[in-house]
KOLKEMAR-472710 format. One record per atom (N, C-alpha, C): atom name; x, z, y. Coordinates in nm, 2 decimals. Atoms other than C-alpha are relative to their C-alpha. Layout:
! KOLKEMAR-472710
{rec "CA" {X Z Y}}
...
! end
This chain:
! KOLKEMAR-472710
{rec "N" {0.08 0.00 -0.12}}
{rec "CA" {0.00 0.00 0.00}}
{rec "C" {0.09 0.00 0.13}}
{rec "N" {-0.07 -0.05 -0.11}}
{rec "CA" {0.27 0.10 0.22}}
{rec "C" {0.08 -0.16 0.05}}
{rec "N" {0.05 0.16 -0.04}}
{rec "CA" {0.40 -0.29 0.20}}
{rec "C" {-0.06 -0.03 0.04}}
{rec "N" {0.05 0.09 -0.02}}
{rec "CA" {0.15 -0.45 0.23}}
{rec "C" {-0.06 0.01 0.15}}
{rec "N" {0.06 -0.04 -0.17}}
{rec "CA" {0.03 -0.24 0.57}}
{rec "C" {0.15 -0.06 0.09}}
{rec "N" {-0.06 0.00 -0.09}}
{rec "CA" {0.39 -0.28 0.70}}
{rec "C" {0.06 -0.17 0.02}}
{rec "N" {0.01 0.16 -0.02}}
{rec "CA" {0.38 -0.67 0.64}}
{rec "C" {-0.06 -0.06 0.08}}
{rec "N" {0.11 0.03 -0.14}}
{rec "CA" {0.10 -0.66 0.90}}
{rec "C" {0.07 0.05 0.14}}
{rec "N" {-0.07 -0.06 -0.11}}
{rec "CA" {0.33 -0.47 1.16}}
{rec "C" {0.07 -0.09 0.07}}
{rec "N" {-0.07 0.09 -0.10}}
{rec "CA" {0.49 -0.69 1.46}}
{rec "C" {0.10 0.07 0.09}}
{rec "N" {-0.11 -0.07 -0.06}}
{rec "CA" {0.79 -0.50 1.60}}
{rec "C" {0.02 -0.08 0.16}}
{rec "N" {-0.04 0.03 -0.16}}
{rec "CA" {0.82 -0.47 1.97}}
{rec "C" {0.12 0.06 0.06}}
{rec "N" {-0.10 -0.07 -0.04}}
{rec "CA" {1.09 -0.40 2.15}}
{rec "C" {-0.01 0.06 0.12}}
{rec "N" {0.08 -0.03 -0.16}}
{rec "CA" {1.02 -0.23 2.50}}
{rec "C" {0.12 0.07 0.08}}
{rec "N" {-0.12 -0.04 -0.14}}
{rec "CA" {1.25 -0.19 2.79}}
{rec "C" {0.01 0.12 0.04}}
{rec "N" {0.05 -0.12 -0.02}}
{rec "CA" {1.30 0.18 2.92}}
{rec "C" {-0.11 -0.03 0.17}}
{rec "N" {0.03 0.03 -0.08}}
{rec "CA" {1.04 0.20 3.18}}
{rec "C" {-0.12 -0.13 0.01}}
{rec "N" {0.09 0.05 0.01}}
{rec "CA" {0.81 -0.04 3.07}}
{rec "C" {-0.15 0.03 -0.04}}
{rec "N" {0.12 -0.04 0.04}}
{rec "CA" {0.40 -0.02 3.00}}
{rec "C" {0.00 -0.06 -0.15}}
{rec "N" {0.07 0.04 0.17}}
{rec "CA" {0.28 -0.10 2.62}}
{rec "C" {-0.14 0.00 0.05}}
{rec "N" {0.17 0.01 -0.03}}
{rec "CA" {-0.08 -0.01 2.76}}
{rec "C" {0.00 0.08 0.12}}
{rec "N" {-0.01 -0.04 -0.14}}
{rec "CA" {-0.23 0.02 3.07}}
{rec "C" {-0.13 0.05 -0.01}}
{rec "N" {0.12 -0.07 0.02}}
{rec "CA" {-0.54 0.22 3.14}}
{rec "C" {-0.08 -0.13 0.06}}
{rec "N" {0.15 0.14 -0.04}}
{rec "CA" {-0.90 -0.04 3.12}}
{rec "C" {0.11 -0.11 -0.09}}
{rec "N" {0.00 0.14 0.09}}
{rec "CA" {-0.71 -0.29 2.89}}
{rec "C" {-0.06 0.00 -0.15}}
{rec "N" {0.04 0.02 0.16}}
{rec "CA" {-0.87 -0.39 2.54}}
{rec "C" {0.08 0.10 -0.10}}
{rec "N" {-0.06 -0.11 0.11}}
{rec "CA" {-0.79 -0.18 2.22}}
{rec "C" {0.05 -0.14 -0.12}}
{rec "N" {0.02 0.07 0.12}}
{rec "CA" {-0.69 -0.48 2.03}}
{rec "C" {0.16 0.00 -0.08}}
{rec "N" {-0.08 0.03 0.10}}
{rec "CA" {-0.39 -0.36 1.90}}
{rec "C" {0.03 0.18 0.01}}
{rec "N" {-0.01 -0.14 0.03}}
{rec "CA" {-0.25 0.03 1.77}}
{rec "C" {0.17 0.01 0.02}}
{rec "N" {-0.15 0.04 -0.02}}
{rec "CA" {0.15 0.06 1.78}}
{rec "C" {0.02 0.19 -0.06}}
{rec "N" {-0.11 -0.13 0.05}}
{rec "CA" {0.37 0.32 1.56}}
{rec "C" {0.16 0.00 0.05}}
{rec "N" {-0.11 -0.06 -0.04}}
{rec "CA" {0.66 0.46 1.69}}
{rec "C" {0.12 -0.03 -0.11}}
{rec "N" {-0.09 -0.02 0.11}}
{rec "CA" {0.99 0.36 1.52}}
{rec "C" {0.14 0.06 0.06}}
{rec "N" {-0.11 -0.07 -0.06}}
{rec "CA" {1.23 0.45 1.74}}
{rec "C" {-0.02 0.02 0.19}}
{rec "N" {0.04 -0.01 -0.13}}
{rec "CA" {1.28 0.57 2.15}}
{rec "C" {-0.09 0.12 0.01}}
{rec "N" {0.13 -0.10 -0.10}}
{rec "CA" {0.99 0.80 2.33}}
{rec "C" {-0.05 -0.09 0.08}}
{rec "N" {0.07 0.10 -0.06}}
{rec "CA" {0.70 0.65 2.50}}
{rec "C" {-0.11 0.15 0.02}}
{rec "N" {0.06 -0.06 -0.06}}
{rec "CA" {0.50 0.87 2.73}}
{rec "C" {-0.15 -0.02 0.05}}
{rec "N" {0.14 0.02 -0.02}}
{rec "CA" {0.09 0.89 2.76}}
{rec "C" {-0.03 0.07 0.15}}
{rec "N" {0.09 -0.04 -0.11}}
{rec "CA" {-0.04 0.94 3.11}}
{rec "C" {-0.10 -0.05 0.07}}
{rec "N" {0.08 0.04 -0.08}}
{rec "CA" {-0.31 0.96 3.31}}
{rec "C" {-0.03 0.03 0.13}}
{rec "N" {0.05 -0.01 -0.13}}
{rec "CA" {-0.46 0.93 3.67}}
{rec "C" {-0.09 0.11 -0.02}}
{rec "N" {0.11 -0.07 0.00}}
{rec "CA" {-0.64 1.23 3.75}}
{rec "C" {-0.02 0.03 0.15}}
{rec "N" {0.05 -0.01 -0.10}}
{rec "CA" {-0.85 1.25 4.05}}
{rec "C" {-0.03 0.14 0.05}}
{rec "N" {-0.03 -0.18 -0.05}}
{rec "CA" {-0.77 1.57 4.30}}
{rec "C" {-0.09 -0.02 0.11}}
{rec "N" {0.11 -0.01 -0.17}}
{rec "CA" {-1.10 1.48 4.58}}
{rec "C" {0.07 -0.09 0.07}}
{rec "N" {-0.05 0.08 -0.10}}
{rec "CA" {-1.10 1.26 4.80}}
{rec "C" {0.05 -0.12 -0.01}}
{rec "N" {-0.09 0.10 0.01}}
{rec "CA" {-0.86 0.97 4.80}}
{rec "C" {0.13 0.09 -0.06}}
{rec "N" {-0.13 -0.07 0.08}}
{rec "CA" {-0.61 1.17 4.59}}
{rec "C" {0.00 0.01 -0.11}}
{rec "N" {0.00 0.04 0.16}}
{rec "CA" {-0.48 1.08 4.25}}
{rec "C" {0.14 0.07 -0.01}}
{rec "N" {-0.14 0.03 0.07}}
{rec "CA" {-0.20 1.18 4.01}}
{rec "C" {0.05 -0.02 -0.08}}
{rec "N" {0.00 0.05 0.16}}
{rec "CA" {-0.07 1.09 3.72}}
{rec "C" {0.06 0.12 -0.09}}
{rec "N" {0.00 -0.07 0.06}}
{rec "CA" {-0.04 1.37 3.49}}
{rec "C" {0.05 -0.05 -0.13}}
{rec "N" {-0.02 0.01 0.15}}
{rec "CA" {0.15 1.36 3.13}}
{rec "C" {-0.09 0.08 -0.10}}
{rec "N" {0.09 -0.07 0.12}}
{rec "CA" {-0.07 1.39 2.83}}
{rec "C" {0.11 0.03 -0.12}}
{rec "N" {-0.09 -0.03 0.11}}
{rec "CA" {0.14 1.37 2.53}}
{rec "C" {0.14 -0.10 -0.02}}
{rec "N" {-0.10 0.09 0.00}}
{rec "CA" {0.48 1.20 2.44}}
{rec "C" {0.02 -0.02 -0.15}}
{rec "N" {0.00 0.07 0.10}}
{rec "CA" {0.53 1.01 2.16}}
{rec "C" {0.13 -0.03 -0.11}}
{rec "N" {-0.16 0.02 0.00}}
{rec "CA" {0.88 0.99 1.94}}
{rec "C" {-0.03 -0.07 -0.21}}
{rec "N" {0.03 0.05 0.13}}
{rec "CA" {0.93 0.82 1.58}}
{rec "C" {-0.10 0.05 -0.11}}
{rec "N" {0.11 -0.08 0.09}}
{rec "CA" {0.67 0.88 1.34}}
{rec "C" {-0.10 -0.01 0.05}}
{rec "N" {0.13 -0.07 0.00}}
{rec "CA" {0.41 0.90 1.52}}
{rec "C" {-0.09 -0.15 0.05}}
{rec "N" {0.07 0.09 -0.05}}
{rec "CA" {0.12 0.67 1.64}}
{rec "C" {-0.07 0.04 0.10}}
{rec "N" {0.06 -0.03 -0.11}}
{rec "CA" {-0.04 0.59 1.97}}
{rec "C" {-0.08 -0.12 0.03}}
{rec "N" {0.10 0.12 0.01}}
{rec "CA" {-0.34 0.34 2.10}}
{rec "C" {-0.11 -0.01 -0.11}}
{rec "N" {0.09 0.01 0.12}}
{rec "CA" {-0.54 0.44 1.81}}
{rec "C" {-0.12 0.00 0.00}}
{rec "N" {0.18 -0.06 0.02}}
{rec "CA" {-0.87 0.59 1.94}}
{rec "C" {-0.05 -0.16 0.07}}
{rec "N" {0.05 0.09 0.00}}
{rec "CA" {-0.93 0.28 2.13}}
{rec "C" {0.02 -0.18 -0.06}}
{rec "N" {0.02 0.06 0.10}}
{rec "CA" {-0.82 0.06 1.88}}
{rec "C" {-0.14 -0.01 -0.12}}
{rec "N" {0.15 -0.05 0.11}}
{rec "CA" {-1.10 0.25 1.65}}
{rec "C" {-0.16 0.01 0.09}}
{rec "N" {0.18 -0.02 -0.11}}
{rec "CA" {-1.40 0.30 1.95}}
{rec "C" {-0.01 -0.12 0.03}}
{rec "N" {0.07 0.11 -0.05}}
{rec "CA" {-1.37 -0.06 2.06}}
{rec "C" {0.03 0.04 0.18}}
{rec "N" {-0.01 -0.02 -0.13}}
{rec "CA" {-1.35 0.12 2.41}}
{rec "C" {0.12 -0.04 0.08}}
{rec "N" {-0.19 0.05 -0.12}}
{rec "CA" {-1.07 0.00 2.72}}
{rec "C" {0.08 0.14 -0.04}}
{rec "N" {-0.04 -0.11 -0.04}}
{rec "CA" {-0.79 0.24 2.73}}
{rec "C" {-0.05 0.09 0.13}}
{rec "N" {0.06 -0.12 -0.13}}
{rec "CA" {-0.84 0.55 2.93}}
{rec "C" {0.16 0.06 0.03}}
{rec "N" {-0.15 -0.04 0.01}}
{rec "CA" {-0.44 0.60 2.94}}
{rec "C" {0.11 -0.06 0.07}}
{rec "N" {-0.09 0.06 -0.01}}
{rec "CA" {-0.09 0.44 3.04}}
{rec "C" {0.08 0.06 -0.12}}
{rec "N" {-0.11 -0.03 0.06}}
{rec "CA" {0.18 0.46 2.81}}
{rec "C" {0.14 -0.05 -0.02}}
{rec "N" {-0.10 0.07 -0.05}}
{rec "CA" {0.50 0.38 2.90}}
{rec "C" {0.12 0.06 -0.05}}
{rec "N" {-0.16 -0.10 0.05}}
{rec "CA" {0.85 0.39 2.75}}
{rec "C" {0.12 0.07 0.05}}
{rec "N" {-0.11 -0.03 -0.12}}
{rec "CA" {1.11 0.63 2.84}}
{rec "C" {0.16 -0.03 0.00}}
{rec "N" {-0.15 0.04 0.02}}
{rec "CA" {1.39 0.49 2.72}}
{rec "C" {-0.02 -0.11 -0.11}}
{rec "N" {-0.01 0.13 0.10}}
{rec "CA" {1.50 0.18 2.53}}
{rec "C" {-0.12 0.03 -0.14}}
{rec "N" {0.04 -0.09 0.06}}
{rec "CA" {1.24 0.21 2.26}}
{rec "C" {-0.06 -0.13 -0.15}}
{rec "N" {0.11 0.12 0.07}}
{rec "CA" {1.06 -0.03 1.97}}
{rec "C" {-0.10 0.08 -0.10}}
{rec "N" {0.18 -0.02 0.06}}
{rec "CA" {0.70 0.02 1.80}}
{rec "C" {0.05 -0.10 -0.06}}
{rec "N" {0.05 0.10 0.14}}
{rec "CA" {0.54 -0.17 1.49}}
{rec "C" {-0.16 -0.02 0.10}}
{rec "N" {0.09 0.04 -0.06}}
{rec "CA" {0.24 -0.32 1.66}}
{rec "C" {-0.11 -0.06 -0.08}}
{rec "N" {0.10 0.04 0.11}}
{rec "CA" {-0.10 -0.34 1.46}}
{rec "C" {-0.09 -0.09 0.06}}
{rec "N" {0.13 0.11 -0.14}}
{rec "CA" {-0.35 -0.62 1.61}}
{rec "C" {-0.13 0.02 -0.10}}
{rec "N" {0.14 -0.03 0.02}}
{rec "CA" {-0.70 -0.56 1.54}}
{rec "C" {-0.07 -0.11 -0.12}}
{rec "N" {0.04 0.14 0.09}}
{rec "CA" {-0.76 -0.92 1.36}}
{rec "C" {0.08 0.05 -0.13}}
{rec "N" {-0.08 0.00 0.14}}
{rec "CA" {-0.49 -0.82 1.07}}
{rec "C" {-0.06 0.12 -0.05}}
{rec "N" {0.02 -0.11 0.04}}
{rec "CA" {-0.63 -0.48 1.06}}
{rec "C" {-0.16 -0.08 -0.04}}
{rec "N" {0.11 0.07 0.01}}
{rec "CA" {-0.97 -0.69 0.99}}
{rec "C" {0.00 -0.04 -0.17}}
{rec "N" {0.00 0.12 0.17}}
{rec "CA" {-0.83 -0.91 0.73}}
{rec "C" {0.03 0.12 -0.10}}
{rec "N" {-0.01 -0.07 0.08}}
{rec "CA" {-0.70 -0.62 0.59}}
{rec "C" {-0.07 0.09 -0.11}}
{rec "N" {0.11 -0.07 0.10}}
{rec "CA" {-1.00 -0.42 0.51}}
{rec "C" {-0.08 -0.10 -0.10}}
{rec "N" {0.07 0.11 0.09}}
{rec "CA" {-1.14 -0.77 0.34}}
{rec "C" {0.09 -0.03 -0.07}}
{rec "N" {-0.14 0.05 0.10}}
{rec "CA" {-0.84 -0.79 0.12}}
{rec "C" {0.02 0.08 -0.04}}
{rec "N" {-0.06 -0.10 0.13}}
{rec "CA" {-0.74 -0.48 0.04}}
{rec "C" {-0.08 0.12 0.08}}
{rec "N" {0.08 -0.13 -0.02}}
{rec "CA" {-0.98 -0.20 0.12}}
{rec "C" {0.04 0.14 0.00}}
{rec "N" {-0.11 -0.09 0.05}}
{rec "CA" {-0.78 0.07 -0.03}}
{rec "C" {0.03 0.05 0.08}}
{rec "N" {-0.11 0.02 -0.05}}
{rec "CA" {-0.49 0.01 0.18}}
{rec "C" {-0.05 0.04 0.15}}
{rec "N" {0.05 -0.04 -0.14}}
{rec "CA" {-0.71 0.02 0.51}}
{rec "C" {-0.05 0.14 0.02}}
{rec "N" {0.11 -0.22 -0.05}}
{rec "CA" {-0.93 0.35 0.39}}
{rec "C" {0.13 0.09 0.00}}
{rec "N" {-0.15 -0.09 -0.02}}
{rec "CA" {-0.54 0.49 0.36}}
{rec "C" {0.00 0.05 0.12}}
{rec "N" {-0.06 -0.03 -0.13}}
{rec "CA" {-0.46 0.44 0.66}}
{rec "C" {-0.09 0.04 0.09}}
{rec "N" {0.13 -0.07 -0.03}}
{rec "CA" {-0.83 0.52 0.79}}
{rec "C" {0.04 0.13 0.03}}
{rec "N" {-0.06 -0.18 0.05}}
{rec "CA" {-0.73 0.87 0.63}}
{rec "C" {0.09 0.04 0.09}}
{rec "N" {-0.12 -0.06 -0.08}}
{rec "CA" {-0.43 0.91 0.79}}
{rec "C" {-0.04 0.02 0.19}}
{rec "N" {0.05 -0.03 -0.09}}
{rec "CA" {-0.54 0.84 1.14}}
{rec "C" {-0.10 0.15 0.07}}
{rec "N" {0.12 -0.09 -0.06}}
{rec "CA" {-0.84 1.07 1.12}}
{rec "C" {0.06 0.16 -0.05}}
{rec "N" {-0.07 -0.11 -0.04}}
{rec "CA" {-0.61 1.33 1.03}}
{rec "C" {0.10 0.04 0.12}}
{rec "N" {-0.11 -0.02 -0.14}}
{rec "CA" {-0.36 1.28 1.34}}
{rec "C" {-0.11 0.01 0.11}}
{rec "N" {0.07 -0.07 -0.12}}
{rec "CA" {-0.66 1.26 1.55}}
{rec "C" {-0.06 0.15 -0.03}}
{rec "N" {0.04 -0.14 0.07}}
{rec "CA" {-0.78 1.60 1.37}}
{rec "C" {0.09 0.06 0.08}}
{rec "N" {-0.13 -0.08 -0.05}}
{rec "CA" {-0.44 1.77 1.48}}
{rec "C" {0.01 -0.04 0.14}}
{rec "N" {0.02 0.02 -0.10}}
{rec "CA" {-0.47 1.61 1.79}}
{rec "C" {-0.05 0.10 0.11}}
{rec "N" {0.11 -0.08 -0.07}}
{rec "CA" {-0.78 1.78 1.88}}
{rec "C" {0.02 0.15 0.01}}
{rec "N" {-0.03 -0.16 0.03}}
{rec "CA" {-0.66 2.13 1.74}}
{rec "C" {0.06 0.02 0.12}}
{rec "N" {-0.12 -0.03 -0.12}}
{rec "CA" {-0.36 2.12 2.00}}
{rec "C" {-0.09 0.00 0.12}}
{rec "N" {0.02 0.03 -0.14}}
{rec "CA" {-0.56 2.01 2.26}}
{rec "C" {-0.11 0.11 0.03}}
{rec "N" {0.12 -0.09 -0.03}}
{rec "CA" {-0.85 2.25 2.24}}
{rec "C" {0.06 0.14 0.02}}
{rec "N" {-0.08 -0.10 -0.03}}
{rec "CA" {-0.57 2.54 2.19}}
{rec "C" {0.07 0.01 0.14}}
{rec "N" {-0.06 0.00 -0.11}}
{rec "CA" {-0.40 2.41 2.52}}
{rec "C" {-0.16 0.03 0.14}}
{rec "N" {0.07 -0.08 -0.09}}
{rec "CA" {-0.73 2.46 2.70}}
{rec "C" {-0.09 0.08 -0.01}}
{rec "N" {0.01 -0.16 0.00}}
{rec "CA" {-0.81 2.79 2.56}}
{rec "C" {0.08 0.07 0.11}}
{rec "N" {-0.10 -0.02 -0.05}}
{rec "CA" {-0.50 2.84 2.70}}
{rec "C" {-0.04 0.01 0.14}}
{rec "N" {0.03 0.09 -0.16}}
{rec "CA" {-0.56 2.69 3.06}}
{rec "C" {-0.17 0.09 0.06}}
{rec "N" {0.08 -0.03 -0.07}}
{rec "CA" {-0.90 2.86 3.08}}
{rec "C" {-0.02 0.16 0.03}}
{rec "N" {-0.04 -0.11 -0.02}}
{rec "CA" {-0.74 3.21 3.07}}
{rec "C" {0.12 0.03 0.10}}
{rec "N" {-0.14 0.01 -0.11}}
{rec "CA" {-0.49 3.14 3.34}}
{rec "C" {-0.08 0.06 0.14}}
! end
């Protein structure tokens, strides 16, 4: 399984300082981390005409990013930009298509896996504002 998914992977290479995803563009692709750091932020609005960009989470081998709106169909709601020389495996939406019509298996795997990193995800993030609403 683990072939056949990483046969579908397109290696990017990304400059330091470059975007991979910009907040409002399409989810039509997911990207794993293979080497570098790649940093998730977003704009948050302080009143008024006042924005800033806040770090959500950062990203380092192993892990995956782009996923939730790969899987909702929804625009990003994020930037994520590399912070140093960095390359991803880049999943496109059409392969991840063909995939579940070809090998079912192989997609509910990786299904699984996902819906456990967003699981853990959520844990952290609900513990960080426990955290924040005792401050």
């Amino acid at each position: 399984q683990r072939q056949r998914l990483e046969a579908l992977l397109r290696p990017r290479h990304v400059a330091a300082g470059a975007k991979v995803i910009r907040r409002g563009d399409d989810g039509a692709a997911m990207f794993f981390e293979a080497s570098g750091r790649f940093t998730t932020s977003v704009s948050v609005d302080l009143g008024g005409e006042q924005r800033r960009w806040s770090r959500v989470a950062t990203f380092t081998a192993g892990m995956c990013f782009g996923e939730i709106s790969f899987l909702n169909g929804q625009p990003r709601t994020a930037d994520v930009t590399a912070d140093e020389e960095s390359l991803c495996l880049e999943l496109h939406r059409t392969d991840f298509d063909a995939l579940c019509r070809q090998d079912p298996e192989t997609a509910i795997q990786l299904l699984l896996l996902l819906s456990g990193e967003l699981g853990s995800r959520l844990v952290r993030t609900s513990s960080q504002l426990a955290v924040m609403e005792h401050l």
